[in-house]
OpenMM code with the backbone's topology and positions (N, CA, C; nanometers):
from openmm import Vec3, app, unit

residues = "UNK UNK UNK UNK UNK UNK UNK UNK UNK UNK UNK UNK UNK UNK UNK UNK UNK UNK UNK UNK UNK UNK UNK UNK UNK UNK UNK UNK UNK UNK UNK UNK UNK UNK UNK UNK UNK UNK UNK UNK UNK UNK UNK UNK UNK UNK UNK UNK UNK UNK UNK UNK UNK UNK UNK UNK UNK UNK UNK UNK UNK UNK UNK UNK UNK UNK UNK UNK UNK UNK UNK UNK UNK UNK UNK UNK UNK UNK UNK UNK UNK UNK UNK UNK UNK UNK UNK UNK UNK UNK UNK UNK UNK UNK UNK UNK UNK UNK UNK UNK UNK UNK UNK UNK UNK UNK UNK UNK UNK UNK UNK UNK UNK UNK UNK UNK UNK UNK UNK UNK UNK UNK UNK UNK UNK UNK UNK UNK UNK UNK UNK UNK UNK UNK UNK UNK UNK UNK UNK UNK UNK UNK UNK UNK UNK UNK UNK UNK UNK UNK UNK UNK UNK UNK UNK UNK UNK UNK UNK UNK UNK".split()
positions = [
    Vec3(14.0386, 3.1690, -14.8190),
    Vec3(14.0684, 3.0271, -14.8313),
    Vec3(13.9576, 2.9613, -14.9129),
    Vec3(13.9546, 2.8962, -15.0052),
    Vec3(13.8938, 2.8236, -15.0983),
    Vec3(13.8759, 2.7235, -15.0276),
    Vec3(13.7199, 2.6374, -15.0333),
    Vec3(13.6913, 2.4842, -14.9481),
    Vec3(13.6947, 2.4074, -15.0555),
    Vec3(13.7323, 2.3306, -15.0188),
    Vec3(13.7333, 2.2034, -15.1243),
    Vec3(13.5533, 2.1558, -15.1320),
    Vec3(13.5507, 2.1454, -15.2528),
    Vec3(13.4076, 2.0705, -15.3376),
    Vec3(13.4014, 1.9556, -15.2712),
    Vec3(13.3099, 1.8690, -15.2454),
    Vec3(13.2536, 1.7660, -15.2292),
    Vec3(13.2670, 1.7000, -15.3126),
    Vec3(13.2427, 1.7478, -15.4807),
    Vec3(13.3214, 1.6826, -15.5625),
    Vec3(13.3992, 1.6527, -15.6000),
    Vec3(13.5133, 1.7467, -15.5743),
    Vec3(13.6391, 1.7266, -15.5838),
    Vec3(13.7271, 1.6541, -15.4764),
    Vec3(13.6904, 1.6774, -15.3708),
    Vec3(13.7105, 1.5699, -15.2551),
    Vec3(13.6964, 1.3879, -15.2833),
    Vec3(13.5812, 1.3870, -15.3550),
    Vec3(13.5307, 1.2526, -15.4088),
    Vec3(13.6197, 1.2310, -15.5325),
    Vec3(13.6492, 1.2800, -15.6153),
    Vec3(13.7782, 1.2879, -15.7284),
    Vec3(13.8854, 1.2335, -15.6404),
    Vec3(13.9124, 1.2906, -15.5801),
    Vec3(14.0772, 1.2623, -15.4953),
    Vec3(14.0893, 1.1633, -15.4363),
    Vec3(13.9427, 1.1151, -15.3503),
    Vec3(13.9354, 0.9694, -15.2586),
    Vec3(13.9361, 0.8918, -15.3991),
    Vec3(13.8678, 0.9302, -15.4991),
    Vec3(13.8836, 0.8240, -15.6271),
    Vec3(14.0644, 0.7451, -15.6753),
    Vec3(14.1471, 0.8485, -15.6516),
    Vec3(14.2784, 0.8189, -15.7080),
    Vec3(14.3183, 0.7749, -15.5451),
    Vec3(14.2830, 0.7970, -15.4410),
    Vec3(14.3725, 0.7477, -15.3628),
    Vec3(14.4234, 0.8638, -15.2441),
    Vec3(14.4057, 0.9689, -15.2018),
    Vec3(14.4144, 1.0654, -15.1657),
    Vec3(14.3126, 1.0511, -15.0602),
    Vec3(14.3722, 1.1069, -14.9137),
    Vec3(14.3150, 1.0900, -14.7826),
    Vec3(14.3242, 1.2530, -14.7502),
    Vec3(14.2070, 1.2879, -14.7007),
    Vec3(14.2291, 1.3867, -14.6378),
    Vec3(14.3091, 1.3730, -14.4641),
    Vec3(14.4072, 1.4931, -14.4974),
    Vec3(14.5098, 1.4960, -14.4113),
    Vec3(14.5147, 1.5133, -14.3089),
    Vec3(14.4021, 1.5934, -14.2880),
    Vec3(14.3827, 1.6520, -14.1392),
    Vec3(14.3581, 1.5068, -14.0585),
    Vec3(14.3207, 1.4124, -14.0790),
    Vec3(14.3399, 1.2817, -14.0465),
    Vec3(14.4542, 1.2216, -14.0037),
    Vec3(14.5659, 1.2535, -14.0701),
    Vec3(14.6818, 1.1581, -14.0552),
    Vec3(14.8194, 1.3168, -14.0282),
    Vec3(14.9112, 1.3117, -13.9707),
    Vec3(14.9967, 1.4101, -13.9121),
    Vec3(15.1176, 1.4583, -14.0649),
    Vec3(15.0151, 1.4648, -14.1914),
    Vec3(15.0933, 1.4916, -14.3194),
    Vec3(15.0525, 1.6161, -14.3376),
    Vec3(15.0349, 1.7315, -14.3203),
    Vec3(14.9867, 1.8416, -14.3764),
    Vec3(15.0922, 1.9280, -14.4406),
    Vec3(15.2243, 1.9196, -14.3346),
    Vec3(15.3185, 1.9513, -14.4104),
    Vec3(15.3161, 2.1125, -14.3923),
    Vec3(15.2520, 2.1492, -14.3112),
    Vec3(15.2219, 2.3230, -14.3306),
    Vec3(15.1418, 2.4175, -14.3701),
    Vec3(15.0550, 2.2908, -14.5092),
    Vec3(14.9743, 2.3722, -14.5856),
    Vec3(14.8738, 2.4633, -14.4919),
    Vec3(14.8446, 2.6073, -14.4694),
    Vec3(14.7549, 2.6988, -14.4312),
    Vec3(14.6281, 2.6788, -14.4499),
    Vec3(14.6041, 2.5453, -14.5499),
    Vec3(14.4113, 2.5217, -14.5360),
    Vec3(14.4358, 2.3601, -14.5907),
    Vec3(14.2851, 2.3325, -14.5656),
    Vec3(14.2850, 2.2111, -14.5966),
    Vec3(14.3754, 2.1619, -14.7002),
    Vec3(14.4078, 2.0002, -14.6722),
    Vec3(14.5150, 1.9260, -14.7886),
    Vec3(14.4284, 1.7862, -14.7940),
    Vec3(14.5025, 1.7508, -14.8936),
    Vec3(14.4430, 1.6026, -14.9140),
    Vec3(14.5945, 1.5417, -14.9679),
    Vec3(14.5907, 1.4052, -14.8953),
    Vec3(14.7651, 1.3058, -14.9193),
    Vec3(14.7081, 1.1893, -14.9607),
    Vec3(14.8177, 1.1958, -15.0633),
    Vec3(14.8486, 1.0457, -15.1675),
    Vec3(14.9721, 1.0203, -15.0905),
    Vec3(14.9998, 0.9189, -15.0101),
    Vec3(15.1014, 0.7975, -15.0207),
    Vec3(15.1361, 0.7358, -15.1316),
    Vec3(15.2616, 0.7619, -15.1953),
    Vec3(15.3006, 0.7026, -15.3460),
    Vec3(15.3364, 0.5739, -15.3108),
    Vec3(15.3463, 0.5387, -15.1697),
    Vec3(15.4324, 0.4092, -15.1338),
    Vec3(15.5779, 0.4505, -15.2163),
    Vec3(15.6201, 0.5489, -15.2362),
    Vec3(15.7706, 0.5568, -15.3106),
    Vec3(15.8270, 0.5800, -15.1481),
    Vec3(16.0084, 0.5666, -15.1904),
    Vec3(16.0730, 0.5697, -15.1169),
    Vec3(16.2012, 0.6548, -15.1475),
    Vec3(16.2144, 0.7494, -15.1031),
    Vec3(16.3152, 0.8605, -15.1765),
    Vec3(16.4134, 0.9021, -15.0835),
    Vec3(16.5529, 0.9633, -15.1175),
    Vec3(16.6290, 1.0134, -15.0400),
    Vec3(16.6092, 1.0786, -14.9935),
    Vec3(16.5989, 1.1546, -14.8460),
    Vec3(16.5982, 1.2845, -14.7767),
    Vec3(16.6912, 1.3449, -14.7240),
    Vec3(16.7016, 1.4534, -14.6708),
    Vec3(16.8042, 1.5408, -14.6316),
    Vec3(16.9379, 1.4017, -14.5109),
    Vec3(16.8198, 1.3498, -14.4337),
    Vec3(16.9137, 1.2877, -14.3635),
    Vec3(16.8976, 1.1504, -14.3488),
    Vec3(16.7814, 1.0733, -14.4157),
    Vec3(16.7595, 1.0019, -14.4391),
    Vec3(16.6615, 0.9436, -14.4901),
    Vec3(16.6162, 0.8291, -14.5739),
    Vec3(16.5384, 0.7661, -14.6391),
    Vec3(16.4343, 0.8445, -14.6203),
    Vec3(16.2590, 0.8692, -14.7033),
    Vec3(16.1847, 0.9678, -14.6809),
    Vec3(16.0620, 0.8928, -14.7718),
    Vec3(15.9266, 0.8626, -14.7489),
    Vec3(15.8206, 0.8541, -14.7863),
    Vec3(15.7890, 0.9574, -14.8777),
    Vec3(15.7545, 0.9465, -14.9777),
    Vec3(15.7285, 1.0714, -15.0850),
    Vec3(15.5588, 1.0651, -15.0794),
    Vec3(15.5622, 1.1563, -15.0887),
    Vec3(15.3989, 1.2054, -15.0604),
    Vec3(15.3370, 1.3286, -15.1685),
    Vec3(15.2169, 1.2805, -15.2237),
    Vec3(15.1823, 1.4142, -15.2901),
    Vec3(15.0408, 1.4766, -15.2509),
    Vec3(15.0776, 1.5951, -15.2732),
    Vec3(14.9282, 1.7283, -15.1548),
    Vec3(14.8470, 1.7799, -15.2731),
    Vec3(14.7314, 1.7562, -15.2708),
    Vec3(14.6353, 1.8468, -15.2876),
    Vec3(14.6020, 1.9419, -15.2582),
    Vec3(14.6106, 2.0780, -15.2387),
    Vec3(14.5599, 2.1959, -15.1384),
    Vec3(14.5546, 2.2771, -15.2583),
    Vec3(14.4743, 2.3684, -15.1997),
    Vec3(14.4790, 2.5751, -15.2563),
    Vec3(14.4904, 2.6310, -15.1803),
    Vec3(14.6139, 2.7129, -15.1615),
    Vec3(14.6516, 2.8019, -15.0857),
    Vec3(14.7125, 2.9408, -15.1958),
    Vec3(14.6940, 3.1022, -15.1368),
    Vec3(14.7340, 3.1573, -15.1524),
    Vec3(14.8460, 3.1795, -15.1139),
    Vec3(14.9802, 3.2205, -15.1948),
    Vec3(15.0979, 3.2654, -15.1559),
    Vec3(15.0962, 3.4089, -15.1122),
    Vec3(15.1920, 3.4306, -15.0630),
    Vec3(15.2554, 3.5854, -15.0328),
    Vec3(15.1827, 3.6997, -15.0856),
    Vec3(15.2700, 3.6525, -15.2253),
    Vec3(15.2209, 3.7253, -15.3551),
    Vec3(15.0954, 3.7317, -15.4155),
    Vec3(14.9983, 3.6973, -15.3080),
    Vec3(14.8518, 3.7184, -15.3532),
    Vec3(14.8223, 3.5740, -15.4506),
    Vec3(14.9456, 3.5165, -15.5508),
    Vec3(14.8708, 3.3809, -15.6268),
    Vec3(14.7833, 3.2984, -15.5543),
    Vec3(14.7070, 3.2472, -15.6216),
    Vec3(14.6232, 3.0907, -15.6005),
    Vec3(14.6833, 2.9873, -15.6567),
    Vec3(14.7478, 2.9278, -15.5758),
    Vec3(14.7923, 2.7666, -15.6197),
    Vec3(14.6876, 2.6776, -15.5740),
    Vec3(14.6301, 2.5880, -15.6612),
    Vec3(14.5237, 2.5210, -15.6761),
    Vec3(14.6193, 2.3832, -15.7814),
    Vec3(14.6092, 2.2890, -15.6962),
    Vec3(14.6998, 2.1756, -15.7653),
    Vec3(14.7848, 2.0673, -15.6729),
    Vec3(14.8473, 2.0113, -15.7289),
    Vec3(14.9697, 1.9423, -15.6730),
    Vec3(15.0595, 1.9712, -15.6175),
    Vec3(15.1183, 1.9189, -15.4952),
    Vec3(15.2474, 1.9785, -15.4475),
    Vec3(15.2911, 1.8456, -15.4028),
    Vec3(15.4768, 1.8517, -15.3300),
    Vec3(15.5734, 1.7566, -15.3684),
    Vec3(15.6629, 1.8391, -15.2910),
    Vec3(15.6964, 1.8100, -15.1928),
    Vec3(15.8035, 1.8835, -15.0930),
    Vec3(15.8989, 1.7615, -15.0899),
    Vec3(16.0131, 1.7385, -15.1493),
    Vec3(16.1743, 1.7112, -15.1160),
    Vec3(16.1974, 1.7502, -15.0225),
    Vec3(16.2431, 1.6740, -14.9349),
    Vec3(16.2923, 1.7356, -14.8256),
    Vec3(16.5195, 1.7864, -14.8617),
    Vec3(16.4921, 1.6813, -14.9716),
    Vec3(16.6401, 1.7006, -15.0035),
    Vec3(16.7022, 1.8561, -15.1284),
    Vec3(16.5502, 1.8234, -15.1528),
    Vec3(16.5685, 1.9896, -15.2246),
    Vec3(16.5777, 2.1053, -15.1616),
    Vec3(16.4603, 2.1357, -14.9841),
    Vec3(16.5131, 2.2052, -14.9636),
    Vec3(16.6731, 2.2004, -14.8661),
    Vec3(16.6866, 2.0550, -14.8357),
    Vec3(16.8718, 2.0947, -14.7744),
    Vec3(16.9614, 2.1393, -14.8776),
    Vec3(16.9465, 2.1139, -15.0075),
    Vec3(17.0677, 2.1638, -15.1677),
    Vec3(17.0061, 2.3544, -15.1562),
    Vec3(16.8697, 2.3739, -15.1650),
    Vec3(16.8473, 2.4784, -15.2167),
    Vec3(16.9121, 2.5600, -15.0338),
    Vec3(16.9021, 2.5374, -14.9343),
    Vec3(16.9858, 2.6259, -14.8003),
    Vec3(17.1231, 2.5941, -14.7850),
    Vec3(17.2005, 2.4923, -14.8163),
    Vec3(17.3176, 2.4457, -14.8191),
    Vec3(17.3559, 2.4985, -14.9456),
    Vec3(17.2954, 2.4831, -15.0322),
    Vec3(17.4150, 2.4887, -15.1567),
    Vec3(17.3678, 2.5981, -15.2687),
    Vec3(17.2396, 2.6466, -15.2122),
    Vec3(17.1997, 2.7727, -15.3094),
    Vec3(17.2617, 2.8250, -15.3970),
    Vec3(17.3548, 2.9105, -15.3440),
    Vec3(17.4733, 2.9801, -15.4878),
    Vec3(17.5321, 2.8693, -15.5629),
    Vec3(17.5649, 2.7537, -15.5320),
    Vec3(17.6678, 2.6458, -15.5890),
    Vec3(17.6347, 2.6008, -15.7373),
    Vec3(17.5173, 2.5910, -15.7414),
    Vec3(17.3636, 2.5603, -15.8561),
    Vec3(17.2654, 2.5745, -15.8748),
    Vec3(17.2038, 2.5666, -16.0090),
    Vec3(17.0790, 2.6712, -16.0295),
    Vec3(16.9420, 2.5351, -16.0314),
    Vec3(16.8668, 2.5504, -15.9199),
    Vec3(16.7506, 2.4258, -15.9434),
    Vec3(16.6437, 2.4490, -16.0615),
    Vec3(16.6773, 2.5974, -16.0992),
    Vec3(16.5504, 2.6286, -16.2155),
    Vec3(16.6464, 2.5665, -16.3484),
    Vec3(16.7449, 2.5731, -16.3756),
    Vec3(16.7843, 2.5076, -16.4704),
    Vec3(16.7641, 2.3359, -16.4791),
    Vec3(16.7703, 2.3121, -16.3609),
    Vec3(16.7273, 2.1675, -16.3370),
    Vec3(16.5660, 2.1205, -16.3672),
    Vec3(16.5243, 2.2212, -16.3404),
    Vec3(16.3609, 2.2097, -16.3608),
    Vec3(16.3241, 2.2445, -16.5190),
    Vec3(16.3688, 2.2969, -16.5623),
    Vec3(16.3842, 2.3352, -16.6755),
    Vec3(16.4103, 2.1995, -16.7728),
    Vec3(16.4885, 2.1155, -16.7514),
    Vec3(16.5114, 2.0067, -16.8197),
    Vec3(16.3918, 1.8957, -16.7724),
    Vec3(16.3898, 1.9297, -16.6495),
    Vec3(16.2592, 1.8301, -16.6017),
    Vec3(16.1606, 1.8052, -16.6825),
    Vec3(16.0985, 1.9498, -16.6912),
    Vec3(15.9779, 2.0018, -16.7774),
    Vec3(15.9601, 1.9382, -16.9390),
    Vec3(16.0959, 1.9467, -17.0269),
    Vec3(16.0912, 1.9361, -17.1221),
    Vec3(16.0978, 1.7392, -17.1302),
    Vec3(16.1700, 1.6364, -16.9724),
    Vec3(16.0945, 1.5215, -17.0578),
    Vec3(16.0370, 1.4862, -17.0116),
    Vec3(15.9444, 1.5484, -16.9237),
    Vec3(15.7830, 1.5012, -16.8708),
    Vec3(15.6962, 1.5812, -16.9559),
    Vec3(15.7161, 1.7102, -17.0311),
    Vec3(15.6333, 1.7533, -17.1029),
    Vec3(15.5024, 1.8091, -17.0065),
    Vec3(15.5057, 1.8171, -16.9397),
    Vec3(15.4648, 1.9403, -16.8445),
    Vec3(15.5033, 2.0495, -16.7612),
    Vec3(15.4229, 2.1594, -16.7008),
    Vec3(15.4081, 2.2334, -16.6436),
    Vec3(15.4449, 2.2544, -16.4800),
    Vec3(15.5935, 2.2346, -16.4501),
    Vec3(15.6057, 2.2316, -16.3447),
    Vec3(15.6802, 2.3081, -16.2650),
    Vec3(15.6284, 2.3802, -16.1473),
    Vec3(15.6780, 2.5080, -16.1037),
    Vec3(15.7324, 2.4907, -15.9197),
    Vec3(15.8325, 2.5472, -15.9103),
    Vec3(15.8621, 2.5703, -15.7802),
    Vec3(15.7887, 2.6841, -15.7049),
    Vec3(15.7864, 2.6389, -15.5927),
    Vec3(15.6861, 2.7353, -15.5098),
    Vec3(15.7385, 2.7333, -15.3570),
    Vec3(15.6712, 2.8606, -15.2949),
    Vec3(15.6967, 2.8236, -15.1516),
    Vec3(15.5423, 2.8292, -15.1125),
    Vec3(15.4953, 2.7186, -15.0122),
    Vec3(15.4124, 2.7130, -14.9426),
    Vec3(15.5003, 2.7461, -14.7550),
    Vec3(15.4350, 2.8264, -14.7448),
    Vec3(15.4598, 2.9091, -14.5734),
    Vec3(15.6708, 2.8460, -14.5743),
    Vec3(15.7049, 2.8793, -14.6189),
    Vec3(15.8585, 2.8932, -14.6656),
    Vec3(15.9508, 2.7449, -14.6662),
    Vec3(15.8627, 2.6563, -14.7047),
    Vec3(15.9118, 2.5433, -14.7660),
    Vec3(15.8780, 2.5193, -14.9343),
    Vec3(15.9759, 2.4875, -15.0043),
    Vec3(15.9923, 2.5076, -15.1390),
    Vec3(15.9174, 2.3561, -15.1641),
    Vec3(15.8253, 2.3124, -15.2799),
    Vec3(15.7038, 2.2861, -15.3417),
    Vec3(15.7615, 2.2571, -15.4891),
    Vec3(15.7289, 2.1512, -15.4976),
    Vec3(15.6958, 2.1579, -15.6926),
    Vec3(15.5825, 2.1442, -15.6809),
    Vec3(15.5130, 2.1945, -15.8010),
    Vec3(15.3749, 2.2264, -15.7855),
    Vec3(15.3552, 2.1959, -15.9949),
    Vec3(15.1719, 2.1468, -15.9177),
    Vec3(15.1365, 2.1200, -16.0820),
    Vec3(14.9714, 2.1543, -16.0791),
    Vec3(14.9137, 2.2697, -16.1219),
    Vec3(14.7931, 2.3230, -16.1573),
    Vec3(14.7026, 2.2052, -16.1789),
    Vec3(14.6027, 2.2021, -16.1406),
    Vec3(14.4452, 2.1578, -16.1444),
    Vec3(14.3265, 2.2627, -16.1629),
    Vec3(14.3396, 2.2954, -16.2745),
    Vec3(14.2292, 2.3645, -16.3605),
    Vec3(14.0747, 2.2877, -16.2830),
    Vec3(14.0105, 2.3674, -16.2951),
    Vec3(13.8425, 2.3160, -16.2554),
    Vec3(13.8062, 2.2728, -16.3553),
    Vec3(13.8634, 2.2890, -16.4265),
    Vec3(13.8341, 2.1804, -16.5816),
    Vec3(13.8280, 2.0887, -16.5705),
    Vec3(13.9923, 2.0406, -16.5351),
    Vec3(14.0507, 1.8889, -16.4826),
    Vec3(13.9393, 1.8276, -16.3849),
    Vec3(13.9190, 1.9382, -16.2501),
    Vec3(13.8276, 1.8455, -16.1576),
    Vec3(13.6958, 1.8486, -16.2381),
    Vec3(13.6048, 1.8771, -16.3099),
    Vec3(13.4972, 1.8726, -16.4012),
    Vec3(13.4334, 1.7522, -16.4570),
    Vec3(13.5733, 1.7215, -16.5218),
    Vec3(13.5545, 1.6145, -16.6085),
    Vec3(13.6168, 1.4782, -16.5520),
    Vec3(13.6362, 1.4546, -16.3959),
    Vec3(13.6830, 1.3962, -16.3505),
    Vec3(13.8334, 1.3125, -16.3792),
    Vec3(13.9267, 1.3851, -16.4477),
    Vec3(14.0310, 1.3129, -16.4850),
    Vec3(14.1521, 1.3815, -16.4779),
    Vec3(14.2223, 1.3743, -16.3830),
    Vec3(14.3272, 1.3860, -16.2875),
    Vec3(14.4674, 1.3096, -16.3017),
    Vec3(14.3581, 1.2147, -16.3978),
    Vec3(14.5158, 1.0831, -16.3788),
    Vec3(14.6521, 1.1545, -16.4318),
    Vec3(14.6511, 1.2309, -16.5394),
    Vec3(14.7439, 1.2727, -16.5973),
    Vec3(14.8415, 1.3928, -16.5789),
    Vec3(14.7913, 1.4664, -16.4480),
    Vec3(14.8969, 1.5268, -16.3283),
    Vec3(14.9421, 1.4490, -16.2208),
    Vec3(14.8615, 1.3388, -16.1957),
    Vec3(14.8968, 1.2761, -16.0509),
    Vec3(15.0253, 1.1806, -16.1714),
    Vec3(15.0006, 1.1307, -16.2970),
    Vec3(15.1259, 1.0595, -16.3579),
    Vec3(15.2233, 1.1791, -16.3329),
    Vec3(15.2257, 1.2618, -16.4021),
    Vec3(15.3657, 1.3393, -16.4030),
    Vec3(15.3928, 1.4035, -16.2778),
    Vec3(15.3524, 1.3859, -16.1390),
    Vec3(15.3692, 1.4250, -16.0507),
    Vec3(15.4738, 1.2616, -15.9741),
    Vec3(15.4036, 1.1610, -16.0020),
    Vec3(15.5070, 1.0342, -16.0354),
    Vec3(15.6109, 1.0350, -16.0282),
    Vec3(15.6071, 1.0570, -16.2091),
    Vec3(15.7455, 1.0897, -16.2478),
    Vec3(15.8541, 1.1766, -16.2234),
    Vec3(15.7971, 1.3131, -16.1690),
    Vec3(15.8742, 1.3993, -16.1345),
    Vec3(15.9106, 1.3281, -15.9954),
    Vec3(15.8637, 1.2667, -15.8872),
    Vec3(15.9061, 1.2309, -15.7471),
    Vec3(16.0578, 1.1586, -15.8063),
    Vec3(16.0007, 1.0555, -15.9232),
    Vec3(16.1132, 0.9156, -15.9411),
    Vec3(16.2434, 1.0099, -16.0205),
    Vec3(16.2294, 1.1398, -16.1092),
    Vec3(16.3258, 1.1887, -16.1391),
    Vec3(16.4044, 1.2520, -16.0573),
    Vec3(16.3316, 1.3305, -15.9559),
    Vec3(16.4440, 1.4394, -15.8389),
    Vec3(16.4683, 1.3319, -15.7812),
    Vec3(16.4341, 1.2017, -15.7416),
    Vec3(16.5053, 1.0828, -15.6560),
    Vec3(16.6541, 1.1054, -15.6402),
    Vec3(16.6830, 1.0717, -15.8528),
    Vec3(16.7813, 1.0161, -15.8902),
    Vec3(16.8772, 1.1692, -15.8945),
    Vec3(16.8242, 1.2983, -15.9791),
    Vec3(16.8701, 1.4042, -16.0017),
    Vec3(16.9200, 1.4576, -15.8780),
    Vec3(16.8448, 1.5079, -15.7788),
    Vec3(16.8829, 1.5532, -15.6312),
    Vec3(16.9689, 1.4905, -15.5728),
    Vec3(16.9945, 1.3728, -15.5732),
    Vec3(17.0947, 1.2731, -15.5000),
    Vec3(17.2226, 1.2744, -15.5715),
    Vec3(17.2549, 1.3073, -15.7103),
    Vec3(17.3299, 1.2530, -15.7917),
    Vec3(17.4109, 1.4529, -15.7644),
    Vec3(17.3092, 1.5362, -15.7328),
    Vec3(17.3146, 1.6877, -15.7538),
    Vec3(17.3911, 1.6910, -15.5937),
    Vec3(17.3675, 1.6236, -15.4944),
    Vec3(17.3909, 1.6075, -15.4038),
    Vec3(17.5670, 1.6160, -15.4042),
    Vec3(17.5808, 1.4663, -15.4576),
    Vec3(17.7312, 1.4087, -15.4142),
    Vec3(17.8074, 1.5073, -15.4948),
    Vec3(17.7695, 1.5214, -15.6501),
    Vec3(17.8457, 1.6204, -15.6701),
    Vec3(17.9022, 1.7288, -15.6575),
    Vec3(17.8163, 1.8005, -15.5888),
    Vec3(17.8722, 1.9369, -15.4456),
    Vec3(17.9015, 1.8851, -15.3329),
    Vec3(17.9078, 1.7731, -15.2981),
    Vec3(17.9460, 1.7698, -15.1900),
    Vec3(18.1551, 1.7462, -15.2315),
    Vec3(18.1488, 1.6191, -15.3710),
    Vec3(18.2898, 1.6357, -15.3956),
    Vec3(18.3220, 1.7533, -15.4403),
    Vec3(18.2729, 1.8509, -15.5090),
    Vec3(18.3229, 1.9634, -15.5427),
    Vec3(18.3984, 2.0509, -15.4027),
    Vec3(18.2958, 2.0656, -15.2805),
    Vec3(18.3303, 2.0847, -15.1456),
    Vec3(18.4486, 2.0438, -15.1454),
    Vec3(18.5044, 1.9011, -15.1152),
    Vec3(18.5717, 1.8186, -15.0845),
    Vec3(18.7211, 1.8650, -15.1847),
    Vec3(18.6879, 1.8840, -15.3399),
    Vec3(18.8380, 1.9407, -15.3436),
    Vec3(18.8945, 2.0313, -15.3619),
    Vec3(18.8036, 2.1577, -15.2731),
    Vec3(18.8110, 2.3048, -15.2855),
    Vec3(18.9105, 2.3067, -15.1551),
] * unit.nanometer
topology = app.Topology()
chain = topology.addChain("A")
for resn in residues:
    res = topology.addResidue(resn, chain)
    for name in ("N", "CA", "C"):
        topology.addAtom(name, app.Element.getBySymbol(name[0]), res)
């Protein structure tokens, strides 16, 4: 398990980011996290949902180091267990990518699915962050509209099968 820097801790309280172990947001992560409250307000599986974005490094399964951003939908994972075969979310992400113009990957943290966005020690270095925590933003305000809209449409597809 990787500890979070002192500096980098101080980076994160800079943008707004509380460490979690404080407040009942961890969400699962296996080691320390740190939470941004976007104050957004997004659809969830069953209802309305606080969007929240995590700081952590955790190793996956597969031995990776995710070191970065994460973004758990709760409505992504009810489409991706409900409706898995129906549609492909990497094709969806795929378009994501190209108009945010970043780097953004699905993941499982301890078997909840993650969009996730790398923080190079570069990034924490030179103190400037702003420009993943933006497209981490944008990606919340796009699956809002995409997931919900991805939603009804399998659900009528359901409906006139």
């Amino acid at each position: 398990m990787k500890i979070i820097s002192a500096e980098r801790c101080a980076l994160l309280k800079k943008y707004g980011f509380d460490d979690s172990s404080n407040r009942d947001l961890s969400f699962g992560f296996p080691t320390p996290a740190y939470v941004m409250d976007t104050k957004m307000l997004v659809q969830g599986d069953h209802t309305t949902d606080h969007a929240y974005i995590y700081y952590a490094c955790v190793d996956t399964y597969e031995g990776e180091r995710l070191d970065g951003f994460f973004y758990s939908p709760s409505l992504l994972e009810y489409l991706l267990i409900d409706f898995g075969g129906e549609w492909d979310f990497n094709r969806m992400l795929k378009a994501i990518q190209r108009q945010l113009d970043c780097e953004v990957r699905l993941v499982s943290v301890n078997g909840y699915p993650n969009l996730f966005i790398e923080l190079d020690e570069q990034d924490g270095k030179t103190a400037d962050i702003r420009f993943q925590i933006s497209d981490m933003l944008k990606l919340i305000g796009q699956l809002d509209y995409l997931l919900s809209r991805k939603l009804e449409s399998l659900r009528a597809k359901r409906r006139r099968a």
